[in-house]
Structures are given as C-alpha cells and as structure tokens.
N, C-alpha and C positions, 0 to 999 in steps of 0.2 A: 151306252150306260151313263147315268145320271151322277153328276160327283154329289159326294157324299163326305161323311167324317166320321173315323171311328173313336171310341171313346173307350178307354178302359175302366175297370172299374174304381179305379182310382182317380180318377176325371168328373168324378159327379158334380163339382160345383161348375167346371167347365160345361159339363152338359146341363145342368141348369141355365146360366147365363144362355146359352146357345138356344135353348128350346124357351125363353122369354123373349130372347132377340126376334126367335119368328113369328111369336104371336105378336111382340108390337109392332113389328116393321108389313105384318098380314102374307109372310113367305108362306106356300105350300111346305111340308115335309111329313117323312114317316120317320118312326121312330122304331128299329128293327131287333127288340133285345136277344143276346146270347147267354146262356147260363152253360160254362164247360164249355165255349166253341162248339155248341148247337145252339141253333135257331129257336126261338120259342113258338110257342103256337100262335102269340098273339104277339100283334103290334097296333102302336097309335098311328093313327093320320089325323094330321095335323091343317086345316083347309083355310086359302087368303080369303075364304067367303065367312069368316067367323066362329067356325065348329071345329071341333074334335072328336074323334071316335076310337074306341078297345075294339077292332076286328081280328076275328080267331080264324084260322086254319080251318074248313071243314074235312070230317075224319075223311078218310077214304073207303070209297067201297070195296066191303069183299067180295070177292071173284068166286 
C-alpha cells in the first residue's frame, strides 16, 4: 500500500497547501474524497507529467 494522508474536513487549508505542494514540486497523487465515511464516486489524479483529471467510478453491471 501506497502512504497517503488523511485530511478531515476541518483541514482544508492543510489540504490545500498539500495539493499545491504537488503540483509544484510535479508529485504523482490522487485525491480520494469521502462524504459520511463513503467513498465518492469520483476522484482527482493528479500527474508529475503536468495534467489533472475528475475520474468517476463506472456503474456496475446488472446481472
């Protein structure tokens, strides 16, 4: 597993600073948000090649 850091929602300037830190220093990272202690559907990636991207969850098939 990949170390990581959690952020509560009372951390947002910390998560701020942190998610500028990657883009200037060109770190990989994803940004994995929870609403309630569930996963969202969607998360950023965050790339040392210069891009970002909103990637969603696709649904699941029904059976």
């Amino acid at each position: 597993m990949a170390p990581g850091h959690l952020f509560e929602w009372t951390d947002r300037d910390e998560l701020i600073r942190f998610l500028t830190m990657v883009m200037e220093y060109g770190w990989d990272a994803e940004v994995l948000p929870a609403v309630q202690d569930r996963p969202s559907k969607r998360w950023v990636v965050v790339s040392h090649d210069e891009w970002a991207e909103v990637r969603e969850v696709p649904p699941q098939e029904l059976r």
